[in-house]
C-alpha positions in Angstrom: 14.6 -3.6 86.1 17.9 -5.0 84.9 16.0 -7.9 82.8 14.3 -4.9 81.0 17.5 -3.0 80.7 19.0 -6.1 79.2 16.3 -6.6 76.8 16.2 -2.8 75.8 19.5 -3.1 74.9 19.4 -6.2 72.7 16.6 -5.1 70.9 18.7 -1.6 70.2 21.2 -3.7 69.4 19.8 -6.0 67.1 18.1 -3.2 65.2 21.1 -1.0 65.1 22.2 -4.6 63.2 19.4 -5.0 60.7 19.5 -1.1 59.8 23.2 -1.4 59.3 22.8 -4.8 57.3 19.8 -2.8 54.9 21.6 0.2 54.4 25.0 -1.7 53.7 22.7 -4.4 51.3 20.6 -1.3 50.1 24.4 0.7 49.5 25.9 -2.2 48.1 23.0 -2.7 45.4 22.5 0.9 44.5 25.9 1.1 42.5 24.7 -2.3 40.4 21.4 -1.1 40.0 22.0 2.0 38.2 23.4 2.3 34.7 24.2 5.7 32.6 23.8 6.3 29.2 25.2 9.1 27.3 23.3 9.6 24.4 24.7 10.7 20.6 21.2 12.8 19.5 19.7 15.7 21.4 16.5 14.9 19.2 15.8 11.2 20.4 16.3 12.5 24.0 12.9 12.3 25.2 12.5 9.1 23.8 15.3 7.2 25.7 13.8 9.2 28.9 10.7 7.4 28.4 12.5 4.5 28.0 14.6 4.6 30.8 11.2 4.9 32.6 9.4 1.8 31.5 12.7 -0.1 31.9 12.8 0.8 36.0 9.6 -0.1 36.3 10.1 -3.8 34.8 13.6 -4.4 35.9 14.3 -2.0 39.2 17.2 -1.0 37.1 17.7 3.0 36.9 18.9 4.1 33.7 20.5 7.7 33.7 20.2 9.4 30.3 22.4 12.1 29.5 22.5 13.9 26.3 25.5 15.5 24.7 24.7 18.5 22.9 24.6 18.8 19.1 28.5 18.1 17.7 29.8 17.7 20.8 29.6 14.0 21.5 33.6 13.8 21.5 34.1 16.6 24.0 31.0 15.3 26.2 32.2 12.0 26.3 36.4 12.6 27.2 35.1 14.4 30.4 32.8 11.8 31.5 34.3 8.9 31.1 37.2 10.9 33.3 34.6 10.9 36.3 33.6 8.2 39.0 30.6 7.7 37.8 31.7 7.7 34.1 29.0 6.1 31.4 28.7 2.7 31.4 26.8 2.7 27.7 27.9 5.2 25.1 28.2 5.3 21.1 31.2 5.5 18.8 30.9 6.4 14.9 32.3 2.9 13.9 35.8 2.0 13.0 37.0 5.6 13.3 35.4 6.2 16.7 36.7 2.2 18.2 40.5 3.7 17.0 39.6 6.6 19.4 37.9 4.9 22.1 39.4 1.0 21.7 40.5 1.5 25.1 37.0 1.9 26.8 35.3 -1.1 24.1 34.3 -4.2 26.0 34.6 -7.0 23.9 31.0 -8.0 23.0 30.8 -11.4 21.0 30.0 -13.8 23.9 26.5 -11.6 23.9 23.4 -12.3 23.0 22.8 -9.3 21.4 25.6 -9.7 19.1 24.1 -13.1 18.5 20.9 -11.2 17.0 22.4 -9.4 14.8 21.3 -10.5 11.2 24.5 -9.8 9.2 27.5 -9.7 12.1 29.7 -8.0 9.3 28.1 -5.1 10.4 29.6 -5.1 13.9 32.8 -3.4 14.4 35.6 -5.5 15.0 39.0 -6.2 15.7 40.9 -9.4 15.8 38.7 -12.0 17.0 36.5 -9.4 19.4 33.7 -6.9 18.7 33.5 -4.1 20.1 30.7 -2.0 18.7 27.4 -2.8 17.8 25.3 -1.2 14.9 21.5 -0.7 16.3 20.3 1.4 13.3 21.2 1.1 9.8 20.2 2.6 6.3 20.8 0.7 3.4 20.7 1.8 -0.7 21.0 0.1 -3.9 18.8 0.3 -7.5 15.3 0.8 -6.6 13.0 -0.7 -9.2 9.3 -1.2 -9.7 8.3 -4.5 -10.0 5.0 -4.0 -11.8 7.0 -2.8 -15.1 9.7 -5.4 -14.2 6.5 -8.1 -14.4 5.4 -6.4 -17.2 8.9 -6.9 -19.1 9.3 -10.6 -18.0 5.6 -11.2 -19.9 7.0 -10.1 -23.4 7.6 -13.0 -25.6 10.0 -11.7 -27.0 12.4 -10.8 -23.8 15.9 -11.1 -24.7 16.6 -13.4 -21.6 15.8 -16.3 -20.8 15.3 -15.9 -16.6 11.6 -15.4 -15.9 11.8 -12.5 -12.7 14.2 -9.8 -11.3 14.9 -11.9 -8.2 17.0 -13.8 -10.6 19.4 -11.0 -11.3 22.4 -11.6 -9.4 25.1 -10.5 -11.6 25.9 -7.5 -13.8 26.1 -9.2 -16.6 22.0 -10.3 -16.3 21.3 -6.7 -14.8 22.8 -5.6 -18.3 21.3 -8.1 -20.6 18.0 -7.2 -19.2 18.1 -3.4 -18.8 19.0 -3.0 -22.5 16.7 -5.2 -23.7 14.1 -3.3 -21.6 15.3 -0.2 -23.3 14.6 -1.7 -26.8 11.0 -2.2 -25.7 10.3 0.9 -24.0 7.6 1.7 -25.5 5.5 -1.3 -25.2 6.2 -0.8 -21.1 5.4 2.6 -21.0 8.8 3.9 -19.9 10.7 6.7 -21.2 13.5 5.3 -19.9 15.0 2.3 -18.0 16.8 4.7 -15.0 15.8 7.7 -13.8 18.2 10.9 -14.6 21.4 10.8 -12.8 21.4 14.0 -11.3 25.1 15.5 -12.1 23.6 18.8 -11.2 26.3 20.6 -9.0 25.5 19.8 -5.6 23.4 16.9 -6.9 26.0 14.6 -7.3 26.5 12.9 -4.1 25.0 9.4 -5.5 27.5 9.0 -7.8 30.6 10.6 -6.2 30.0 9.0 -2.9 27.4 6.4 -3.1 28.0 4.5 -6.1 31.9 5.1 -5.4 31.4 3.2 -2.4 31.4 0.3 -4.1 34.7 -0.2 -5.8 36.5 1.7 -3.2 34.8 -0.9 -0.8 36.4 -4.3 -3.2 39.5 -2.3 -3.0 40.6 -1.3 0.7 38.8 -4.8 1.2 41.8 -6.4 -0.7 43.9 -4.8 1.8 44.4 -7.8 4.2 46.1 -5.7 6.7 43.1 -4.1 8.3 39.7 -6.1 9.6 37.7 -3.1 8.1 37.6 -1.4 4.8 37.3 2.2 5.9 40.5 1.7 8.2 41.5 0.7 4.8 40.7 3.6 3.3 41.9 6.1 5.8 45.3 4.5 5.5 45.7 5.0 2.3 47.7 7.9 0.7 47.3 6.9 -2.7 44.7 4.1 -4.4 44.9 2.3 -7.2 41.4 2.4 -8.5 41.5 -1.0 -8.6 37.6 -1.3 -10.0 37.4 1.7 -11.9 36.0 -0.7 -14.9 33.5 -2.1 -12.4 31.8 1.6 -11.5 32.4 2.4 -15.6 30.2 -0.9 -16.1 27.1 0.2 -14.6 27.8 4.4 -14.5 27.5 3.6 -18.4 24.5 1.4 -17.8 22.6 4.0 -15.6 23.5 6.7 -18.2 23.2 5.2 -21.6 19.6 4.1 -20.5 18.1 7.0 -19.1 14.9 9.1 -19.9 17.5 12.0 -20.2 20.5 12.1 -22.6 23.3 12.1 -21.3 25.0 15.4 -22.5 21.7 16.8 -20.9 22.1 15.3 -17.4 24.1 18.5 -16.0 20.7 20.2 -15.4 18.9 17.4 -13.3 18.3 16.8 -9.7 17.9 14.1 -7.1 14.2 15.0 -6.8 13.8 15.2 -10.4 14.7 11.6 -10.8 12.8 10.8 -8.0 9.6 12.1 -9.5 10.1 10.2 -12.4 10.4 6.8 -10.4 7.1 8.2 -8.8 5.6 9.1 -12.1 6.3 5.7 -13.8 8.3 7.3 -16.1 11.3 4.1 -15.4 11.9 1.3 -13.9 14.4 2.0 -11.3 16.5 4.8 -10.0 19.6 4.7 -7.5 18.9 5.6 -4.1 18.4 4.6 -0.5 15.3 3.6 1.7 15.0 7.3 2.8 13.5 8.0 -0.4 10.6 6.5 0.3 9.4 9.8 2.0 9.6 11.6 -1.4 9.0 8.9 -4.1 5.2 9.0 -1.3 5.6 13.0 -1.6 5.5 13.2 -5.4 2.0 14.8 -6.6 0.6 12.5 -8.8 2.7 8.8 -7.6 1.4 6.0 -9.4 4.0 3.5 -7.6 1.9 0.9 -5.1 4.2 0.3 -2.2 3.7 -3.5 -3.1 6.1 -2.7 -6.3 8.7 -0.5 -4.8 11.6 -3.5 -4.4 15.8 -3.1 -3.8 17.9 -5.0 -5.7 21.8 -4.7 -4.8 24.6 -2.6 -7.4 25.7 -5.0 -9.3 29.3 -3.9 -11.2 30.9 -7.1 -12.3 33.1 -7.8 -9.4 33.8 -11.4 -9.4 31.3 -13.4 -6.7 28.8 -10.4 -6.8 26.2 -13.4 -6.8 26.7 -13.3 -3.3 26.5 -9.3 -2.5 23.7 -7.1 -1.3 22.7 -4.1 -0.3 25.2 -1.2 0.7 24.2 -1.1 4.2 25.8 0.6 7.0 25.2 3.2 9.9 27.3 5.6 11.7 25.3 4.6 15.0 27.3 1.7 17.4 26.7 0.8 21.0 29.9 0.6 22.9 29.9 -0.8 26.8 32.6 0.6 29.0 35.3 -1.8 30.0 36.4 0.5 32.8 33.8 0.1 35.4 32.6 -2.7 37.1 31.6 -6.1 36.1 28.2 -5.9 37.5 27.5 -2.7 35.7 28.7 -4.0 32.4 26.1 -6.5 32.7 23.0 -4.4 33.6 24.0 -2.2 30.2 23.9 -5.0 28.3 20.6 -6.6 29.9 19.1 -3.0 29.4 20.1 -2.8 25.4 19.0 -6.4 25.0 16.2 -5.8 26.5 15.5 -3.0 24.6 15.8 -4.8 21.2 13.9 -8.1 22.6 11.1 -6.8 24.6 7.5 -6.1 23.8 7.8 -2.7 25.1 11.3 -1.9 24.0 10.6 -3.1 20.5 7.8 -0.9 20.0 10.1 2.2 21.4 12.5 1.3 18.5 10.0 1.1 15.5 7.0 3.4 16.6 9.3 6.1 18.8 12.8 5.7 17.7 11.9 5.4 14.1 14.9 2.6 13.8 15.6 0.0 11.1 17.2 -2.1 13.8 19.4 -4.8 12.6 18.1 -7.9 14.5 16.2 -11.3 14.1 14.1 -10.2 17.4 11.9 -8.3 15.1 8.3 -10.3 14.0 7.0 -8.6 10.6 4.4 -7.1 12.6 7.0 -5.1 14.5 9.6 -3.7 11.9 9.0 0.0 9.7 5.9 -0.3 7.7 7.6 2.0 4.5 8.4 -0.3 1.4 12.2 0.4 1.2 13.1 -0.2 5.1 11.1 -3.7 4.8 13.4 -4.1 1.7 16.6 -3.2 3.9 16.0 -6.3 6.3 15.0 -8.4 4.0 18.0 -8.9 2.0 20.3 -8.2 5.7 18.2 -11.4 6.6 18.9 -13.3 3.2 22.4 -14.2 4.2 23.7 -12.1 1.2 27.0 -9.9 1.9 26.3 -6.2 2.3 28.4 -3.9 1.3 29.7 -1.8 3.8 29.3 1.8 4.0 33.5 2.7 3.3 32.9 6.3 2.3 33.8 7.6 5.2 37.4 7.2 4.3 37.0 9.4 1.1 39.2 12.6 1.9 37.4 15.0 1.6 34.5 17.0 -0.2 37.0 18.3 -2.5 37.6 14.9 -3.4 34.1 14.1 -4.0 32.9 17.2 -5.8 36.4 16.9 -8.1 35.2 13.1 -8.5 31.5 14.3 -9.9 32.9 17.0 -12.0 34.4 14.5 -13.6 32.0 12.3 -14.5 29.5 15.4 -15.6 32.6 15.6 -18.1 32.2 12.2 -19.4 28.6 12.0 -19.8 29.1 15.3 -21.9 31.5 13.7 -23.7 34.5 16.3 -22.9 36.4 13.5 -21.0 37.4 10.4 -21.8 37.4 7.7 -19.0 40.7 7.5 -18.2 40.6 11.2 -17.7 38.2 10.5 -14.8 40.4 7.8 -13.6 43.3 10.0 -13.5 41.2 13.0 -11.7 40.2 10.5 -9.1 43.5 9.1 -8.5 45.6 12.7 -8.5 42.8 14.1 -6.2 42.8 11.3 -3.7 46.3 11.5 -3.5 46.2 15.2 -3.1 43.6 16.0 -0.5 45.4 13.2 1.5 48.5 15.5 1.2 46.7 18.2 2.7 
């Protein structure tokens, strides 16, 4: 009787052991094996659910998605990341949003998925660490169609002696070329080398914000006090203009060689230049890869997707030779430097994994709809549309894009009073240093208020 007692109780006692040992292993795993991210877009929700699923089941990792409501990201995230179990992955807006959150940023260049990235420019940075990383971006620049290009390059009498529009890389070329094209726009078939630009009110957003970005961009980039243009920008209460000839250069070139005259282009919108692009009417028109959707749309489109090519805004800045595409996103992955090591970790391993695996990659093109800015991607598995294949291909060239600074314009009174002014000039009521002066007197005054 007392051998059995004895046994009873070191079998009890062993097994009160091994439950203790599980549930302390099992306790001590559960807070490494779950990660939480909080995510920016209510309408990608569903998609990152599914993702956090598929992602369990390979990797016994738990991924808690949460999604902040529409415009309240901000709010969302200052009371979570106040909790225990605060998010360990979450998304700031770029520089603006690391000067908010700086704090919370884990430095991220030892990573491999800052490795990936094709142009690292992108990432947001400070000193010699990055904190956030880009994992969507959009990029714009002069659109052309490379069958009339081909079919300018085959006249023997071409005013220029380079043989293809890859071999623009200069204002200068991009010039000589466009106004020879306009002197033989009749054998092409154009009406005009660019489409309208659309000064319409409310239409002007291409020139007041887009094309503005770039000489705003050479400026605040000559600011050598700040790693980032747009923390540039937003610490400036005056500018200089510094490139106002540069955007004069090509606004000139854009308007001088349109299919509309230029005291007529007050009246014209983005989709009407669009639809002459479409039509074949020119040869290229300013816009970004989202236009693919309507330059597709247009009734009548005679544009093969094979033709529909980027080539960057050249403006005469010197070393353009080198420049690309404005490229730039909004949208940067962040990993908490508050909790623990461990969990730091599994966020990363889930967003690498997310950009490296089979399954994850076909979330990001097919689900997620992404340009995603890394050399994981095989042909087969980036955006099938024209422009975004255009995007990565000059991000993968080794070219310097040129980053999206308009976010440190003032305001929209700034912009609208900036494309006022320019309707003015191409109407010939304003001389250019009248648009100069606007520019200058309004950034200095919205910045006052």
């Amino acid at each position: 009787m007392k051998k059995r007692l004895l046994n009873l109780f070191l079998c009890v006692a062993i097994g009160s052991t091994l439950l203790a040992g599980c549930a302390e292993k099992q306790a001590s795993t559960s807070k490494t094996k779950e990660i939480y991210f909080l995510n920016f877009k209510p309408e990608i929700a569903q998609v990152y659910e599914a993702i956090a699923k598929d992602y369990e089941k390979e990797s016994g990792v738990k991924v808690k998605v949460e999604t902040a409501a529409s415009g309240t990201y901000e709010t969302t995230l200052k009371s979570e990341v106040a909790k225990s179990d605060a998010p360990t992955i979450f998304q700031i807006n770029g520089p603006v949003g690391y000067s908010a959150w700086k704090d919370y940023c884990l430095d991220l260049k030892d990573t491999k998925l800052y490795s990936y990235l094709t142009d690292k420019s992108l990432a947001v940075k400070s000193g010699e660490g990055v904190y956030g990383i880009p994992y969507v971006v959009e990029g714009y620049g002069i659109i052309y169609n490379e069958a009339i290009m081909k079919k300018y390059f085959a006249l023997s009498d071409k005013a220029v002696s380079i043989n293809s529009t890859n071999e623009i890389n200069s204002f200068d070329l991009l010039s000589k070329v466009v106004t020879d094209m306009t002197k033989h726009k009749d054998k092409l078939g154009i009406k005009g080398v660019f489409a309208s630009t659309s000064l319409k009110a409310g239409e002007q957003w291409r020139w007041q914000t887009h094309l503005a970005n770039v000489p705003f961009y050479y400026e605040f980039k000559d600011n050598t006090k700040y790693d980032n243009t747009v923390l540039a920008g937003l610490a400036s209460d005056k500018i200089d203009f510094k490139y106002s000839s540069n955007y004069k250069n090509i606004f000139d070139l854009y308007i001088n060689n349109s299919n509309t005259d230029r005291k007529l282009l007050g009246s014209k919108s983005v989709d009407d230049s669009m639809a002459e692009f479409a039509l074949g009417n020119v040869a290229m028109v300013q816009n970004g890869n989202w236009a693919w959707s309507q330059i597709k749309g247009v009734s009548g489109n005679t544009v093969k997707e094979s033709d529909i090519k980027f080539m960057p805004i050249y403006t005469g800045v010197p070393g353009e030779d080198k420049q690309g595409l404005c490229v730039g996103t909004e949208n940067f992955f962040a990993i908490n430097s508050k909790v623990s090591k461990e969990k730091q970790e599994e966020s990363i391993a889930f967003i690498e994994w997310l950009f490296t695996s089979d399954t994850g990659k076909k979330y990001v093109t097919n689900d997620l709809g992404f340009i995603a800015p890394f050399n994981t991607f095989k042909d087969n598995e980036k955006p099938a549309d024209p422009l975004a294949k255009e995007v990565l291909a000059w991000m993968e060239k080794g070219t310097n894009a040129v980053a999206w600074t308009f976010a440190a314009f003032p305001s929209e009174e700034f912009k609208n009073n900036f494309g006022e002014g320019l309707l003015e000039y191409a109407q010939e009521n304003k001389k250019w240093e009248d648009v100069e002066k606007i520019v200058k007197d309004s950034w200095a005054s919205e910045k006052a208020k």
